[in-house]
C-alpha positions as CSV (number, residue, x, y, z in Angstrom):
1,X,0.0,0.0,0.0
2,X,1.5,3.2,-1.2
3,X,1.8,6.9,0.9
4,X,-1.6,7.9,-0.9
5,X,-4.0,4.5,-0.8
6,X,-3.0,5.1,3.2
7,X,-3.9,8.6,3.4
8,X,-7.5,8.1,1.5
9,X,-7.9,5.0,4.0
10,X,-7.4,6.7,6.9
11,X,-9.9,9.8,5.7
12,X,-12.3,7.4,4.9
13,X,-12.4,6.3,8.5
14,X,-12.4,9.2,9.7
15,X,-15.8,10.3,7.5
16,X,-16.9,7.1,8.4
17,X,-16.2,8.4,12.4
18,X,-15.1,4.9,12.8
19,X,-11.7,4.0,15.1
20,X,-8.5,3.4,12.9
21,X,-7.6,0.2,13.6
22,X,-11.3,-0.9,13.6
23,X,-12.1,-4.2,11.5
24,X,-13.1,-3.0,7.9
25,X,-16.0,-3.9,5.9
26,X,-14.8,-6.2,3.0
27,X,-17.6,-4.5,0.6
28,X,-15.4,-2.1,-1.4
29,X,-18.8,-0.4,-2.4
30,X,-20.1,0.6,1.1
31,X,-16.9,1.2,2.2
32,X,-16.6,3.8,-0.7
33,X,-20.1,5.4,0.6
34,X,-18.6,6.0,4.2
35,X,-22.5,5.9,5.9
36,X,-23.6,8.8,3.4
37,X,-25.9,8.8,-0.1
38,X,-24.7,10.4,-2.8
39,X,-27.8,10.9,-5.4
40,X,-27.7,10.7,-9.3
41,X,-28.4,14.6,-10.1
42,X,-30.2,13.1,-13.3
43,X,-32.8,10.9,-12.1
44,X,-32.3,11.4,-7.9
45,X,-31.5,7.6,-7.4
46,X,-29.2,6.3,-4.9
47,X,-25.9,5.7,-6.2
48,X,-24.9,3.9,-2.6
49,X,-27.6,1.6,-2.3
50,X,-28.0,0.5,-5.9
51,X,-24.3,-0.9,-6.5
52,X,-23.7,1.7,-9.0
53,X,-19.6,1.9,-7.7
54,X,-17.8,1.7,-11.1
55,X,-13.9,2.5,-8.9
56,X,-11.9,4.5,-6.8
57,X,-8.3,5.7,-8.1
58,X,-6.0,8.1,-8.2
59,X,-4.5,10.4,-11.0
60,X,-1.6,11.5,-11.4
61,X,-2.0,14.6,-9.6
62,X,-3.1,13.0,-6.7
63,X,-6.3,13.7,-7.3
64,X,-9.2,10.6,-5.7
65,X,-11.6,9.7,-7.9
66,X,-14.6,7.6,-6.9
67,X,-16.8,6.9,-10.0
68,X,-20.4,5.6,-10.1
69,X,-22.7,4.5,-12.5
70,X,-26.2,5.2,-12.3
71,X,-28.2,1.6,-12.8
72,X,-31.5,3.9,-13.9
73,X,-29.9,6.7,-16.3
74,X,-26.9,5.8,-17.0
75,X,-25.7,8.8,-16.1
76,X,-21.9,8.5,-14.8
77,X,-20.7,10.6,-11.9
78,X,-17.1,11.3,-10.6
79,X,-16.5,12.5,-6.6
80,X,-13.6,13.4,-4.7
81,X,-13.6,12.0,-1.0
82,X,-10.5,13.6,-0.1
83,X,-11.8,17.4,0.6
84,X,-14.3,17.3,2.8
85,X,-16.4,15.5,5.0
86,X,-18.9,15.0,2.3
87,X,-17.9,13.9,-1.5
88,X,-17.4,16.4,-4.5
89,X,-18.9,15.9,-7.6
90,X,-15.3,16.8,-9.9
91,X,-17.9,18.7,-12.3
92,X,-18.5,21.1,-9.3
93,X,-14.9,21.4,-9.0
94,X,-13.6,21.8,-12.1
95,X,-16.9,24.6,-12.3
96,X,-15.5,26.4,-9.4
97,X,-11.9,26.8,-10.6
98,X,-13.5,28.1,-13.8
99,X,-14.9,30.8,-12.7
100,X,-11.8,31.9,-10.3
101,X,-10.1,35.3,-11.3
């Protein structure tokens, strides 16, 4: 496990407000959710509790990337874990550094 797959696992427990060290879950797709439900903004379904997980990766930035698939739409969707609390769709993001002076 390299510097960064650490660093995401231990923010992940930490949104998760679970203790490091705890046992994981071996489901990679609610362990990706971290207790929360992230919503398709197409069609409103739940992204979490419909197995729509496609992965979660890295680029080479460093940037996470947690991708997701809606099963109703099809509409994909791409969020960052690493920010905040709560995930960030990358549209949002890449929106927000558009329209910085």
């Amino acid at each position: 496990m390299n510097i960064k797959e650490k660093i995401h696992e231990i923010l992940m427990e930490l949104n998760r407000g679970r203790i490091v060290g705890e046992k994981k879950p071996q489901d990679r797709k609610k362990k990706t959710c971290g207790g929360i439900s992230i919503y398709c903004r197409k069609c409103k379904n739940d992204l979490c509790s419909d197995d729509s997980f496609i992965s979660d990766t890295y680029d080479d930035d460093g940037n996470n990337h947690v991708k997701y698939k809606c099963k109703k739409c099809g509409t994909e969707a791409d969020f960052n874990f690493d920010f905040f609390l709560v995930p960030i769709n990358w549209k949002d993001i890449r929106n927000a550094k558009n329209n910085v002076s």
